[in-house]
N, C-alpha and C positions, 0 to 999 in steps of 0.2 A: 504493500500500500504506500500510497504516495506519500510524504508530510501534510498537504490541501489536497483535499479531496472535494468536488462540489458534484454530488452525485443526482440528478433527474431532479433539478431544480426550478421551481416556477415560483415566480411574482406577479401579481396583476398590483394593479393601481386602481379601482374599480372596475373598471370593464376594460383595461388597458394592459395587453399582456406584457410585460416589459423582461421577465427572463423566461425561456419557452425549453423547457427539459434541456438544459443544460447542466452538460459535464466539462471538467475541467479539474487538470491536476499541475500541482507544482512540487517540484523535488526541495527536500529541504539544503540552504544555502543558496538555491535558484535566484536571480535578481529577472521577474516576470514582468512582461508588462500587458497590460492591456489597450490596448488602441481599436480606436474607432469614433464616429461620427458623434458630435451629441445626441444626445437619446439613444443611445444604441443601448444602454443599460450599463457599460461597464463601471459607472460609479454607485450605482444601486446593486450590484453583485460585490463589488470592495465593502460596501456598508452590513453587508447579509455576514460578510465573514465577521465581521465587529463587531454584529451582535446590534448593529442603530439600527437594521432594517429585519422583519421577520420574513419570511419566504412560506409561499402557501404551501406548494409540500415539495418534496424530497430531502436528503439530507447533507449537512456539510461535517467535513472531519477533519482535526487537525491534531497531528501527531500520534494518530491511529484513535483518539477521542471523537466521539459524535459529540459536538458542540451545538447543534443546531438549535435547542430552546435552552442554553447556556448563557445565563447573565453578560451581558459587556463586560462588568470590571473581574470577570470569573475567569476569562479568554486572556489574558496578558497578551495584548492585542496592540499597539503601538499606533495611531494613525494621523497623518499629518496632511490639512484638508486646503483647499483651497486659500481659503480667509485664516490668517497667523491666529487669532484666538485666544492672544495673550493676556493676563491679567495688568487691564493698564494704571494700578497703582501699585503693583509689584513691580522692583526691580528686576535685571536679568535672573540674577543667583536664586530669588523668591519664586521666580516662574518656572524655573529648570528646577529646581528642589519642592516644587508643591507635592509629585506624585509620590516621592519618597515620604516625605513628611505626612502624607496621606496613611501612607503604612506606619509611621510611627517609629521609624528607624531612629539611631543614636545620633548624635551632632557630626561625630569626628565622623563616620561612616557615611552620611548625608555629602558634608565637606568634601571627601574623596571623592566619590565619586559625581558629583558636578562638576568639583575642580575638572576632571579628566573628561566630563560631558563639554566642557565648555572651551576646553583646549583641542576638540578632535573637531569645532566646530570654529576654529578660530577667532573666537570674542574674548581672550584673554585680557583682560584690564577694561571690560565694559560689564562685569557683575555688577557694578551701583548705578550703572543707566536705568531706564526707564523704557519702555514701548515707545513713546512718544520722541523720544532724542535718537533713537535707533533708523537706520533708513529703510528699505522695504527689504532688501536680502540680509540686510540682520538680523531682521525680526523673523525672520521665514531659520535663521540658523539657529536662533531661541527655540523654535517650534522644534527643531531638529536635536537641540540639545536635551531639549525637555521630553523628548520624544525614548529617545534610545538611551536616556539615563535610567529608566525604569526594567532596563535589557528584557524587552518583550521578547516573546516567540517569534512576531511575526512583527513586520512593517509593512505599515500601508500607507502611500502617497496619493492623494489624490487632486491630481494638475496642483502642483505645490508651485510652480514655477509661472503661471497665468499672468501673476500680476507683476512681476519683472521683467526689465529691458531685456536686452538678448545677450548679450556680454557677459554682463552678472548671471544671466541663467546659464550658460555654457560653463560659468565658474563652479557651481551649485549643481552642475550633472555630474561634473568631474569630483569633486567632493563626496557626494553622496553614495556616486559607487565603490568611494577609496574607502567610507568607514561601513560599508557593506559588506565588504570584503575582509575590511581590518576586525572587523567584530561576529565574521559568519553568519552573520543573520539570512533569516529567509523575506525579502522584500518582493512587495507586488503596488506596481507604477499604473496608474491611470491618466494617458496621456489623448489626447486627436494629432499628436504632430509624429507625422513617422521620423523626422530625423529625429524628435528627441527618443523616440523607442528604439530607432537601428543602435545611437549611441550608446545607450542605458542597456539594454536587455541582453541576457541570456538566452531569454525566450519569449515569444511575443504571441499572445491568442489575439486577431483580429477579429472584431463584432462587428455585427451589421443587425440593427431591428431583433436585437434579443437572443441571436444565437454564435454558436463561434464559426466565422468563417475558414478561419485555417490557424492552424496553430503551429510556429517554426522557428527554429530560431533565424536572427538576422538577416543574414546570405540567404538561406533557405527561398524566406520570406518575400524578398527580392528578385531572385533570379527564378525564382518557379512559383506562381501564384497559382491556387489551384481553382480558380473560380474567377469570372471574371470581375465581379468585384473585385477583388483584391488586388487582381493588376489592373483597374483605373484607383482602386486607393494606394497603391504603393508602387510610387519609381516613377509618376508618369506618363505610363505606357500608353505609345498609341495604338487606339483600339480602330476597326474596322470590321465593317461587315465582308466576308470573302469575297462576294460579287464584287465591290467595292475594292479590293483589294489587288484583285485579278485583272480589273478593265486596267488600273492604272501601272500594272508592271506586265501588261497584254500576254497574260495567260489564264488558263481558268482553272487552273488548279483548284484553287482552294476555294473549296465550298462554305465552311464554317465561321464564325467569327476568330479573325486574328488580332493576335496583339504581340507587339513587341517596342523595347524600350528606345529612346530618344538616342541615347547616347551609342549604341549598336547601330546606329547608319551610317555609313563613310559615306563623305561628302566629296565632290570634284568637279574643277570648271572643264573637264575635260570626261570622256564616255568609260566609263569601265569596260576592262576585257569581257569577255564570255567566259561565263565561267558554270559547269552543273549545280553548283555547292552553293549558287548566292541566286538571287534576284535583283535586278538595275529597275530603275526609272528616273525619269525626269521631273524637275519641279521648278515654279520660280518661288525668291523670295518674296513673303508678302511680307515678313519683320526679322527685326533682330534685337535681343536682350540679354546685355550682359550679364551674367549672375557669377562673378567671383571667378574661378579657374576656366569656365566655360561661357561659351557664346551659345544663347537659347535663339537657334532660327523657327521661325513659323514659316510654314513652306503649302505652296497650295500645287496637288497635284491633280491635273483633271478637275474633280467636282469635289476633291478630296482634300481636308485640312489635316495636315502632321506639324509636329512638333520633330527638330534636328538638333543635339546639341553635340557642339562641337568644340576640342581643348584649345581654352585662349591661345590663340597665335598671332603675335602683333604682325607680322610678315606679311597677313594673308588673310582678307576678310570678304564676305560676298556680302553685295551692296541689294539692297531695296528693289525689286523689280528681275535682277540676275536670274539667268535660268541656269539651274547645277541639276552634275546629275547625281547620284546616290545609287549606292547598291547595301542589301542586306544580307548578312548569311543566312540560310534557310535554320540552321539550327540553333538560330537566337529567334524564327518567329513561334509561335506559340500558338496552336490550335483547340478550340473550346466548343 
């Protein structure tokens, strides 16, 4: 048995089925994430494990325990939510030390271990601050300190990084997985942005409307979507209907819907060879968007809209209107 187990699990909301016999397992030490759309449920399946949400029937188990009508504070359960949550007339050291003091521990023992909650979260010399003097990624590393000084079983994040620039959240992913690891914990991430799941996880269940679309880790997840969901939510990918597919690289091969990613089409002001192993056509530029190490072309083929991206190359750029041609390898398209 797995350490989480969520075995033929349903929720409604009144008449609104929001988790629909779902299963799901994570190995203990796993750093999980769930990703998907809002409302897909995966922050009301994080709450079910907490114990904030109840589930109309099946069951959840963690550490071979059926927890399922098991108290919140019974589940040493760890969760850190969107909104910081802090006590804003508590200082840092008051807010990180409430849940121990809650159990009644001794001063020196208390002491210790915040000292070292608050040192693995870097806020050392802001214990006599306040909420209100803290910036928004301080107070999100309170939440973290206060979180995992109680060494719950499990962690649970949900979109903790929402209300942060992107800089400081990049700082805050990298952290989070360093005392993940440094403390073995079993953590599960509720995110909608697949880079921060590719960067974060282990392993990643995608939702769609209440149930799991595919579950894999990283690479996995990316390189072989097993539904077409999943590859228009992760990578990208342009999709196309086969007919569609086929007028514009003038074969009729493929019947099915295809999909395959941006970055697998070579680009050239010049005609590709013949070759059995690939597919060529022609397009013009309708745009172009730089994003960082690559160039995002919009490319209209026939009656056909793709997406090209191609590695920054100052040398060498195609202009607004240009017609290039493209080829793709047959074993990067993907049939559905």
């Amino acid at each position: 048995m797995s350490y989480i187990e969520f075995k033929n699990v349903d929720k409604y909301f009144g008449k609104q089925h929001v988790l629909k016999n779902l299963n799901l397992s994570v190995e203990k030490g796993q750093f999980v994430t769930l990703l998907g759309a809002s409302g897909c449920g995966k922050s009301t399946l994080l709450r079910t494990l907490a114990g904030l949400t109840s589930i109309n029937s099946g069951s959840i188990f963690l550490g071979g325990e059926d927890i399922t009508y098991k108290s919140p504070n019974k589940r040493n359960i760890g969760m850190i939510f969107q909104q910081y949550s802090l006590f804003p007339t508590m200082n840092v050291y008051n807010n990180v030390s409430f849940g121990l003091r809650m159990r009644k521990m001794n001063k020196d023992q208390i002491f210790s271990l915040v000292s070292n909650a608050i040192k693995m979260v870097n806020l050392e010399g802001s214990e006599k601050k306040y909420p209100s003097q803290l910036s928004g990624g301080e107070q999100q590393r309170v939440a973290l300190a206060r979180c995992i000084v109680t060494q719950p079983k499990v962690l649970l994040l949900d979109e903790p990084f929402s209300a942060i620039d992107a800089k400081l959240r990049k700082s805050l992913q990298s952290r989070i997985k360093e005392i993940h690891k440094e403390l073995g914990m079993t953590s599960i991430f509720v995110t909608h942005d697949q880079d921060e799941a590719m960067t974060m996880s282990d392993y990643i269940y995608l939702m769609n409307n209440g149930v799991i679309e595919q579950g894999a880790n990283p690479l996995e997840l990316y390189s072989r979507p097993a539904t077409l969901f999943a590859a228009g939510f992760i990578g990208d990918y342009n999709i196309l209907d086969g007919k569609d597919f086929s007028e514009i690289i003038g074969n009729g091969y493929y019947k099915s819907k295809v999909a395959f990613r941006p970055e697998m089409i070579l680009a050239s002001r010049e005609p590709f060879d013949l070759s059995e192993e690939s597919v060529r056509f022609s397009g013009v530029i309708s745009d172009m968007i730089p994003q960082g190490s690559i160039i995002r072309y919009h490319v209209k083929a026939g009656k056909t809209k793709l997406i090209v991206d191609v590695l920054f190359n100052k040398e060498e750029f195609f202009d607004i209107n240009e017609q290039v041609y493209f080829e793709i390898a047959k074993d990067h398209i993907m049939q559905f």
